[in-house]
N, C-alpha and C positions, 0 to 999 in steps of 0.2 A: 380567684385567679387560678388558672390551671398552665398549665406547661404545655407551647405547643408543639405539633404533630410532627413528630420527624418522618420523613418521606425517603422510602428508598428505590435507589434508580440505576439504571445500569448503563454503560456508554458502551456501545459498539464500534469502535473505529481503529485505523493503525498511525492513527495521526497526532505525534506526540501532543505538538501546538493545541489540540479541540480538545485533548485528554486535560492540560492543563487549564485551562478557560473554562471547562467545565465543571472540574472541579473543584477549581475556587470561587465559581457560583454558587456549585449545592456547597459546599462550606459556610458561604454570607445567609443565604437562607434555612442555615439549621438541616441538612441533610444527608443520608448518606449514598456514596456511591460507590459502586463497582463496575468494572471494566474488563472487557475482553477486546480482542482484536478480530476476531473471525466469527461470522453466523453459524458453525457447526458450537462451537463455544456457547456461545449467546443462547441458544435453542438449548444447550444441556443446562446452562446456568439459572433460565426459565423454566425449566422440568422441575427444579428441585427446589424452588423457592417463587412466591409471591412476590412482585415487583408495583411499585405507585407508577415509573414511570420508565419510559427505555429512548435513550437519546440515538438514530441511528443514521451514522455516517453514509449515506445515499452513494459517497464513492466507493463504499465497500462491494468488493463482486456477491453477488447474491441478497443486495439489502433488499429490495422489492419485495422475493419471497419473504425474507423474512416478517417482512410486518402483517403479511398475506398470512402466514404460519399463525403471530401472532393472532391474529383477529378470529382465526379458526380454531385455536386451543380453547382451554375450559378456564383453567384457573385467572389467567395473565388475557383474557380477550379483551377486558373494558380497561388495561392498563392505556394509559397517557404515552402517545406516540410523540417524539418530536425529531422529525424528520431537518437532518443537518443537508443542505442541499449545494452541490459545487457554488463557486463565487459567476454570475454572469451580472455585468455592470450596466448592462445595453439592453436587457429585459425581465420582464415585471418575475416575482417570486410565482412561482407555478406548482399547484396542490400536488399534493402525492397521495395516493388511493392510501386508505387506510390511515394517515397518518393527521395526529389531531390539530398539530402545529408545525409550519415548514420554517427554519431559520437556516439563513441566507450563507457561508461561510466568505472570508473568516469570520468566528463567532466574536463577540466579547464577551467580556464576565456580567456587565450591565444589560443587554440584549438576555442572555442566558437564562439571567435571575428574575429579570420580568416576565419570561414566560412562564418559569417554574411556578410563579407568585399567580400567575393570570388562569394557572393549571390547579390552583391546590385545592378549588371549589370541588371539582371534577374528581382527583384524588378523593377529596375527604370523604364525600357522598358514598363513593367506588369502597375505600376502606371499611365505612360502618357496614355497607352491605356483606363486606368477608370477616370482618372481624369477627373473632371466637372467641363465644361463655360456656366459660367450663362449668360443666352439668356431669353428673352421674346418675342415667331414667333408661329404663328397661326400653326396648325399641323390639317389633315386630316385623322385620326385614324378609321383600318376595323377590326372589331374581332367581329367573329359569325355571320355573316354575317350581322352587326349594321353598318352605318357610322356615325360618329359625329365627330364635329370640337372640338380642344380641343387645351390646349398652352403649347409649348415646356420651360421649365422653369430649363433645364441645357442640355450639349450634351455632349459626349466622343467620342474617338475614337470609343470606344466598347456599345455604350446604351444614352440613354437619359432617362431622367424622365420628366413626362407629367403630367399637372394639367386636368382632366377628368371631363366632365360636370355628364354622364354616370359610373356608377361602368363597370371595364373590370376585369374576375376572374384571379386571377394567379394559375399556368400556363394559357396562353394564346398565341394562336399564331396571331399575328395584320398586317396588313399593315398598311404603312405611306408613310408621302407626307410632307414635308415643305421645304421652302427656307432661307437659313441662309444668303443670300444674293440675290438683284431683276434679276430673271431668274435662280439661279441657283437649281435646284431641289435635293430634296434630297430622293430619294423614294425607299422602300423596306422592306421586313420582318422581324418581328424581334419575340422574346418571351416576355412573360412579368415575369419580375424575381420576381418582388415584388409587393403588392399594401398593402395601409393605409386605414383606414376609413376617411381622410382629403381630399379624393379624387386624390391624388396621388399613381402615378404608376410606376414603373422604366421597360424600355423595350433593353431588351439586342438586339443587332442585329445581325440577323442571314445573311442576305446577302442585299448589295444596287446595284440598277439597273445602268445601263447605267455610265453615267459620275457626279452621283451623292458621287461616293465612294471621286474620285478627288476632286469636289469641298469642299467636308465637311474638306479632308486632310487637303488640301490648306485654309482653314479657322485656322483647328484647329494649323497648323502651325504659321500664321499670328499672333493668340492669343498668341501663347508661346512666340511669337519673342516680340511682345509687354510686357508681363509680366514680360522677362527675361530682356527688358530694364529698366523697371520700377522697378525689385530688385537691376539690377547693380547701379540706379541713387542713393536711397535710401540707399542702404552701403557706397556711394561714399561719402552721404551727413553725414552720421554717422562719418566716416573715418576724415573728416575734419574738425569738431567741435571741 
C-alpha cells in the first residue's frame, strides 16, 4: 500500500465564491492549492515553481494569454488546464484553445473534484516525467561553443539540474555526456529552462542519442521500483504498530 499523489494546483480568479469551491474540492481529493487573483501573479507564481494543474478563471482580463504563455513555457507547458468558463444556460460548453477541460460556472465542489480525479492519469504520467533522483555523476556540458565539466545533482525523465563551475545563460541550447551507470552513456541536447546565481541550472532535454534514452529509462525505472518498495515497507511498518 503506498500513499497517494498529492497534486498541486493553482487557481487564478478574483472570485471569492470559485476560490471557495475550489478549494474545498482539492481538500476532498487530497491536494494542494494556491491562489492568485491577477495573470501578472499567476505567470511569476509559475516562474518559480512546478504546478500538476492551474484552474483559470476565463473572466479574468488577460486569461487567454495566459494559458497561450502557459503552453509556450518549459517547465509548466504539459500542466493540466481547467478552463472556468462564464455561466451561459441557453448554449452548449465551448472549447478554449489550450485548455484541457472547460467547466461551466458556477462551479461546484462535486463537478470540481470529478474533473481533478478524471485529470490525475494525465498529472501522474506528466509528474513521473519531471520527477527528480538525486544523483551525484560528473557531466560534460557544450553551450556556445564552451566545454566544461560540471555535476549532474538530480535527473528526470524530461531534464536534469546541473551544478556549473561556468555561468550557462538561459535560454541556452547545450550538449551533454554523463553516465548514470560504468559504460552506459547518456548523451544529447537539451535547453536550459532555468539558472540561479548559486550556480545551478535546470536543462530540459530536447533529444538523447543512441541507446542512451534506454539506459536512462532503465535507471529511472529501477529508481521507482526501489522507492515504491521502500513506501510499501514503511506503510507496512506503520500498519502494524
Amino acid at each position: 500500500m503506498t500513499a497517494p499523489e498529492v497534486f498541486e494546483f493553482l487557481l487564478v480568479s478574483t472570485s471569492y465564491e470559485t476560490l471557495t469551491v475550489v478549494a474545498r474540492a482539492a481538500k476532498v481529493v487530497a491536494s494542494n492549492l494556491g491562489f492568485v487573483p491577477t495573470i501578472e501573479l499567476a505567470r511569476d507564481y509559475m516562474g518559480r515553481r512546478k504546478v500538476d494543474g492551474i484552474f483559470v478563471d476565463m473572466e479574468i482580463p488577460g486569461a487567454p494569454d495566459l494559458i497561450g504563455c502557459v503552453r509556450q513555457g518549459v517547465s509548466n507547458r504539459n500542466t493540466v488546464v481547467f478552463a472556468c468558463i462564464p455561466p451561459a444556460a441557453d448554449s452548449p460548453v465551448k472549447l478554449v484553445t489550450g485548455a484541457n477541460f472547460v467547466l461551466q460556472k458556477p462551479l461546484s465542489e462535486d463537478s470540481v473534484a470529478f474533473y481533478i480525479n478524471a485529470a490525475k492519469e494525465i498529472m501522474a504520467r506528466e509528474r513521473r516525467r519531471f520527477f527528480r533522483h538525486s544523483v551525484n555523476v560528473p557531466v560534460v556540458l557544450k553551450a556556445d561553443g564552451k566545454e566544461q565539466r560540471a555535476r549532474v545533482t538530480d535527473v528526470s525523465e524530461g531534464g536534469m539540474a546541473v551544478h556549473v563551475v561556468h555561468p550557462v545563460r538561459s535560454p541556452a541550447v547545450v550538449e551533454f555526456c554523463f553516465e548514470l551507470a560504468p559504460g552506459e552513456e547518456v548523451c544529447g541536447k537539451g535547453i536550459v529552462a532555468w539558472a540561479n546565481n548559486q550556480g545551478m541550472i535546470g536543462v530540459k532535454f530536447q533529444f538523447i542519442r543512441g541507446k542512451g534514452s534506454s539506459y536512462l529509462d532503465a535507471w529511472i525505472k529501477h529508481r521507482q521500483d526501489v522507492s515504491l518498495l521502500d513506501q510499501t515497507h514503511k506503510a507496512h511498518l506503520k500498519t502494524t504498530k
